[in-house]
C-alpha positions as CSV (number, residue, x, y, z in Angstrom):
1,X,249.7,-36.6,136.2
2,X,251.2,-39.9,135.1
3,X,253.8,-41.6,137.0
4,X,257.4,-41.7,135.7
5,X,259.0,-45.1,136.2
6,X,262.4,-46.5,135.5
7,X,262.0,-50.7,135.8
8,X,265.4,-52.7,135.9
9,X,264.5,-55.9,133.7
10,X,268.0,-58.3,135.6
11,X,266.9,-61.2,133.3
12,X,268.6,-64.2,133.8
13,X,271.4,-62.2,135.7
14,X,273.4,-61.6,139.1
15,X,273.7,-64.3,142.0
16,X,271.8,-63.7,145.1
17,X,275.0,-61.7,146.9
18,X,275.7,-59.9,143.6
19,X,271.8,-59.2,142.9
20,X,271.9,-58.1,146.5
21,X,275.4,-55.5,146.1
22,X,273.2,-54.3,143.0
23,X,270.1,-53.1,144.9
24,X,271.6,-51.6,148.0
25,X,274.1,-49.5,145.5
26,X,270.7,-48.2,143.5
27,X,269.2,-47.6,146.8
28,X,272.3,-45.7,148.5
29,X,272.1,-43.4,145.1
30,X,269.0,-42.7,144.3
31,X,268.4,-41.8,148.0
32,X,271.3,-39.3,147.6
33,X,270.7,-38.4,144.1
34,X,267.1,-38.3,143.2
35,X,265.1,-35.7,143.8
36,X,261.8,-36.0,141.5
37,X,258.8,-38.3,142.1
38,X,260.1,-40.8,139.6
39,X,259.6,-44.8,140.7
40,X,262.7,-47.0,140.6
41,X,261.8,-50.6,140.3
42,X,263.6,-53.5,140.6
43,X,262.7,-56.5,138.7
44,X,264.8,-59.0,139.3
45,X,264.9,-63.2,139.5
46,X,262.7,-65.0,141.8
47,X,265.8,-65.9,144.1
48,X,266.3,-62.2,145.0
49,X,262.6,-60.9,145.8
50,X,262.4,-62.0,149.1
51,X,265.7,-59.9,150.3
52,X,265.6,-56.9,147.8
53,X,262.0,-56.4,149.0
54,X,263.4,-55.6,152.6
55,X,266.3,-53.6,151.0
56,X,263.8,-51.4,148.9
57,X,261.9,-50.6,152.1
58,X,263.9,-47.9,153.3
59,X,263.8,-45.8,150.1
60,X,260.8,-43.9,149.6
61,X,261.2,-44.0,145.6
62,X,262.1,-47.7,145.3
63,X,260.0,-50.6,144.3
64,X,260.5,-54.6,144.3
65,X,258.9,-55.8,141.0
66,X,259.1,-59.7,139.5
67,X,259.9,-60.7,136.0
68,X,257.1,-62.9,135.7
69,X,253.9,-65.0,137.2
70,X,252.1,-68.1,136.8
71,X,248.7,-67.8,135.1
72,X,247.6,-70.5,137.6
73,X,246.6,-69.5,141.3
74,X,247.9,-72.9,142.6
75,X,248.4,-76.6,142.1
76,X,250.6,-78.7,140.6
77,X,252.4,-77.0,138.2
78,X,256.2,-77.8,139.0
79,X,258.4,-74.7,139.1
80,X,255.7,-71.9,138.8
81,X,255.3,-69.0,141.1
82,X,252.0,-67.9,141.6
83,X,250.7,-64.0,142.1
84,X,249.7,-65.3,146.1
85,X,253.5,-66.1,146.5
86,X,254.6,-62.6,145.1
87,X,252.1,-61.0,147.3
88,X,253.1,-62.9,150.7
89,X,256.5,-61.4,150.2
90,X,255.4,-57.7,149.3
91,X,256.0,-57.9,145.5
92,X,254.3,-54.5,143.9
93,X,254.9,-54.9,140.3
94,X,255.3,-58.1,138.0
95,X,256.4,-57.8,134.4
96,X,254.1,-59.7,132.0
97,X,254.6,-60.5,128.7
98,X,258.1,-59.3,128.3
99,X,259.2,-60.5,124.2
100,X,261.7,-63.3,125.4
101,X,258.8,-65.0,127.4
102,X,256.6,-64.7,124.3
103,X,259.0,-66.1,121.9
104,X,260.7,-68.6,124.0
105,X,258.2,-69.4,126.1
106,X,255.3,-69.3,124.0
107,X,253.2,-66.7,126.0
108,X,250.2,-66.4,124.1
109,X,247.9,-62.6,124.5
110,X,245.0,-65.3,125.7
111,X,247.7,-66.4,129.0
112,X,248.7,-62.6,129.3
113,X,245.3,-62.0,129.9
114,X,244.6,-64.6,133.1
115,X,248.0,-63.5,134.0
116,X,247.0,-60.1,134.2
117,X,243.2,-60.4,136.1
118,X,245.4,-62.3,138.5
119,X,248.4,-59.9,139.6
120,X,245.4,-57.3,139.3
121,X,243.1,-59.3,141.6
122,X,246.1,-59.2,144.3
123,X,246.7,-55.3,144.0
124,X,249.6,-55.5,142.3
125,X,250.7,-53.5,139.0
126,X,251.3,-55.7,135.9
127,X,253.9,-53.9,133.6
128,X,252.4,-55.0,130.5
129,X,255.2,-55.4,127.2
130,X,253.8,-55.3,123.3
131,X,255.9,-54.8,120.7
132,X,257.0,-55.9,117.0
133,X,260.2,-57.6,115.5
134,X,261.8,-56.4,112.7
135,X,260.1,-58.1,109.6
136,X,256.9,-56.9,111.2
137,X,257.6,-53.2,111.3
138,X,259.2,-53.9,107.5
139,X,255.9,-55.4,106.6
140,X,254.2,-52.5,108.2
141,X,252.0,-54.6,109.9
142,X,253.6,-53.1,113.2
143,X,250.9,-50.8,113.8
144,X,248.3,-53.8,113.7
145,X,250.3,-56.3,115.7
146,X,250.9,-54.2,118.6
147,X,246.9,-52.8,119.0
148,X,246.0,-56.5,118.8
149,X,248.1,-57.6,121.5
150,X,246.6,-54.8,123.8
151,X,243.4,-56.0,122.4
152,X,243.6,-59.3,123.4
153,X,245.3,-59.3,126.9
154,X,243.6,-55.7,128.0
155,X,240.1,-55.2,126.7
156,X,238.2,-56.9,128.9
157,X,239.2,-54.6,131.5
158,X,236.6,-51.7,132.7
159,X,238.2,-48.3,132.9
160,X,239.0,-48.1,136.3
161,X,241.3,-51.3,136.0
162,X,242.8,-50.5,133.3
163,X,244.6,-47.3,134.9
164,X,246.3,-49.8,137.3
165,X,248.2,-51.4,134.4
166,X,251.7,-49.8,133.1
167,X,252.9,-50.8,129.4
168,X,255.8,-51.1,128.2
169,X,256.4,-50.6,124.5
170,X,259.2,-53.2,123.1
171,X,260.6,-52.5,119.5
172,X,261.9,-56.3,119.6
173,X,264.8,-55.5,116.8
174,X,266.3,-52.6,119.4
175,X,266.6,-55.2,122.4
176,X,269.8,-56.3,123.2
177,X,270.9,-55.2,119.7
178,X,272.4,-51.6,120.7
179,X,270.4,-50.2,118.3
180,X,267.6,-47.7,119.7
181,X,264.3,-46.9,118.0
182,X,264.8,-42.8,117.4
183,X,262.7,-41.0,119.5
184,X,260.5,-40.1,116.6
185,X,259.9,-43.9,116.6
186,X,258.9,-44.0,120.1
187,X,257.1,-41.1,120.2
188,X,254.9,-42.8,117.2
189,X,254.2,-45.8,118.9
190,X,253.7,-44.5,122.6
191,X,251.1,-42.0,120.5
192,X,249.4,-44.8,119.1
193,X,249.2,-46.9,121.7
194,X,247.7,-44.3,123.9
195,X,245.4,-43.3,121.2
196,X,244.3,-46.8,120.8
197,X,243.5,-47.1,124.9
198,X,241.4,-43.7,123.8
199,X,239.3,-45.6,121.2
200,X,237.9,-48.2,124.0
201,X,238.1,-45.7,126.8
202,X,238.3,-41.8,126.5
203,X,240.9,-39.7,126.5
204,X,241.3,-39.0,129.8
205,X,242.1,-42.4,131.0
206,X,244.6,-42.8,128.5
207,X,246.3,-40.3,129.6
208,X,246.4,-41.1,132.8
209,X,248.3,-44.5,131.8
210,X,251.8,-44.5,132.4
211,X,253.5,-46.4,128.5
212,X,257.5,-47.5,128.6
213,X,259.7,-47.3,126.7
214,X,261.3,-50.9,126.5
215,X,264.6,-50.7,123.5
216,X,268.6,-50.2,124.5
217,X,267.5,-47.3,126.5
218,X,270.9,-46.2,128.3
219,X,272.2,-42.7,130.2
220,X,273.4,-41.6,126.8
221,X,270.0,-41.5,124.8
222,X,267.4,-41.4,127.7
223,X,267.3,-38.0,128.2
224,X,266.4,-37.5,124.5
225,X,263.2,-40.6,124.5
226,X,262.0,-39.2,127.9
227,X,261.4,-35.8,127.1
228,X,258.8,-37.3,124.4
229,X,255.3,-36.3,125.4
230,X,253.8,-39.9,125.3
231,X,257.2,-41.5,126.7
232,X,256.7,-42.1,130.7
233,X,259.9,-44.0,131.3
234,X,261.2,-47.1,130.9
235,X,262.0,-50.5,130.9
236,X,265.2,-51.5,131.3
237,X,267.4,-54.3,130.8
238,X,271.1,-54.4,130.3
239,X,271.8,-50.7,131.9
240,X,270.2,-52.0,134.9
241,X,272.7,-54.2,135.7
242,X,275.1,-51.4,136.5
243,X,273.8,-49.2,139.7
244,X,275.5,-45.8,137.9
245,X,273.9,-46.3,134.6
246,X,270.6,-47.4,136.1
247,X,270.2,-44.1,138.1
248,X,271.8,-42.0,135.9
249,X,268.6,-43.0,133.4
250,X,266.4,-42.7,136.2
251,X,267.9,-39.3,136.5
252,X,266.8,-38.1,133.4
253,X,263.5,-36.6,133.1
């Protein structure tokens, strides 16, 4: 059976006392209010890992995860944080290739691709983002765009790696917008996606591959994109800022 996850994206948010407040609150409820084996995680900004990591410790359904790695394993690259430095401080999941780090930080599917063997090679589980903007998926070239990004970054991979990657499926024109993709969207592209995993390898460990759903998802419409058969969860960003909102998605498979 696939894994259910719920991953809190902070961004570029919360000070370390107020990123701190945040995960004890998301710890106190999910201890008291969830019940299924669904994974919290907690990606939050390099300051917080170190701390949130012990708070996450005592809940059996919680899980410390970083918003981003170095594609370098050391040296002198000023301001980087490598996968070894992650892993010293018992880091589980690291987000890669999130939309804002591609556009703004020009991420190519070539760096994804180092960045993945190495958060792999340290036995820790990339949560992989693809996704289209909007003139894409109005050129209808959204289909295309999002199999060659897999392509590129995951391919390589043999089958029994690949099952230790999560992906998270970004509609870029529903982030941050308040618009959502329906779920008949979602359900179209977490279908293809997973049928496109099949074409390289089987059926079988496609399915086993837990895809995200990475768009606006909030308490009011998750319910609805969750109970999609190819939807596993999500990925989310502003919701996960408030500890109520963040559970109450969490709460909603």
């Amino acid at each position: 059976m696939r894994k259910k996850i719920v991953a809190g994206n902070w961004k570029l948010n919360k000070t370390f006392s107020e990123g701190i407040l945040l995960a004890k609150e998301v710890g106190e409820l999910s201890k008291n209010e969830i019940n299924s084996d669904v994974q919290l995680v907690l990606c939050t900004p390099y300051i917080h890992l170190q701390q949130v990591s012990d708070i996450v410790s005592d809940f059996k359904n919680l899980s410390v995860g970083a918003q981003n790695c170095s594609n370098k394993a050391s040296g002198a690259f000023t301001g980087e944080v490598s996968v070894d430095m992650l892993k010293s401080i018992h880091v589980e999941y690291v987000i890669l290739g999130h939309s804002e780090r591609r556009e703004y930080f020009l991420e190519t599917n070539n760096m994804l691709k180092e960045k993945t063997d190495l958060v792999l090679s340290r036995s820790m589980t990339p949560i992989f983002c693809c996704g289209e903007t909007l003139s894409q998926r109005e050129a209808n070239i959204h289909f295309s765009f999002v199999t060659q990004q897999l392509t590129e970054s995951l391919f390589h991979l043999d089958a029994d790696t690949i099952k230790k990657v999560v992906i998270a499926y970004e509609p870029i024109w529903a982030i941050g917008t308040g618009v959502t993709a329906s779920t008949a969207q979602a359900q179209e592209m977490h279908l293809l996606i997973r049928n496109h995993l099949a074409t390289k390898y089987g059926q079988d460990v496609a399915n086993s591959i837990s895809i995200l759903y990475g768009g606006s998802a909030k308490p009011s419409n998750a319910k609805e994109l969750f109970a999609c058969p190819d939807v596993d969860g999500g990925l989310i960003g502003g919701a996960s800022l408030v500890a109520r909102d963040f559970v109450d998605i969490a709460k909603s498979f």
